[in-house]
N, C-alpha and C positions, 0 to 999 in steps of 0.2 A: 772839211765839209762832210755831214753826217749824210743817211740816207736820204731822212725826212726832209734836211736843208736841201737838197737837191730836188726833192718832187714839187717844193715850193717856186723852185725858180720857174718865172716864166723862161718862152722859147727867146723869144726877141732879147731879154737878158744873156743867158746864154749865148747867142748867138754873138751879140756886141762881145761879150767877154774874149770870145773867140776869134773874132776879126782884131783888137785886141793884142793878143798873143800875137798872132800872125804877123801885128805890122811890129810889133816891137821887137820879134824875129828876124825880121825883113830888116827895119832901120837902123838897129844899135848891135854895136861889137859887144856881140855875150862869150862872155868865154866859155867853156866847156862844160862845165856844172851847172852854170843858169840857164845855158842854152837845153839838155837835156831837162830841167825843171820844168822849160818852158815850154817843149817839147810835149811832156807828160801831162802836163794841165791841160794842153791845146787837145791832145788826142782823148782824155777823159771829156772834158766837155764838149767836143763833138759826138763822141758818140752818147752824151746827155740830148745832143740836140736831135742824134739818127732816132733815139729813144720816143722821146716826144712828136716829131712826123711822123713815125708807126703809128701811135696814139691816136694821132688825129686822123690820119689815113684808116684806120679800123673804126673809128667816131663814126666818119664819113659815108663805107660803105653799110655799117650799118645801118644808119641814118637813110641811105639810097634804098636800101633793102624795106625798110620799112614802109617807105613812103610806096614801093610797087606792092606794099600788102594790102 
């Protein structure tokens, strides 16, 4: 997945992607090389998603800032 493929994804996609990982983690015997695969995708696309709630988080207080202008 390139850069540009990644600014495209929504949060909510991401997010699902991520829960996702997590339960396939959680429920199935990964041996040691998928499990670190899956590891490294879970921890890239969370911080896609820390990425994106900054985003919006700076959106917002701007947004608040404006509005006491």
């Amino acid at each position: 997945m390139n850069e540009e493929t990644e600014n495209k994804e929504t949060f909510e996609s991401a997010y699902k992607k991520l829960d996702e990982i997590v339960t396939k983690m959680e429920k199935e015997s990964l041996d040691l090389e998928a499990a670190l695969k899956a590891f490294e995708e879970g921890k890239k696309t969370a911080e896609q998603c820390r990425k994106m709630l900054e985003e919006a988080e700076l959106k917002l207080k701007d947004l608040r800032q404006a509005e006491n202008d």
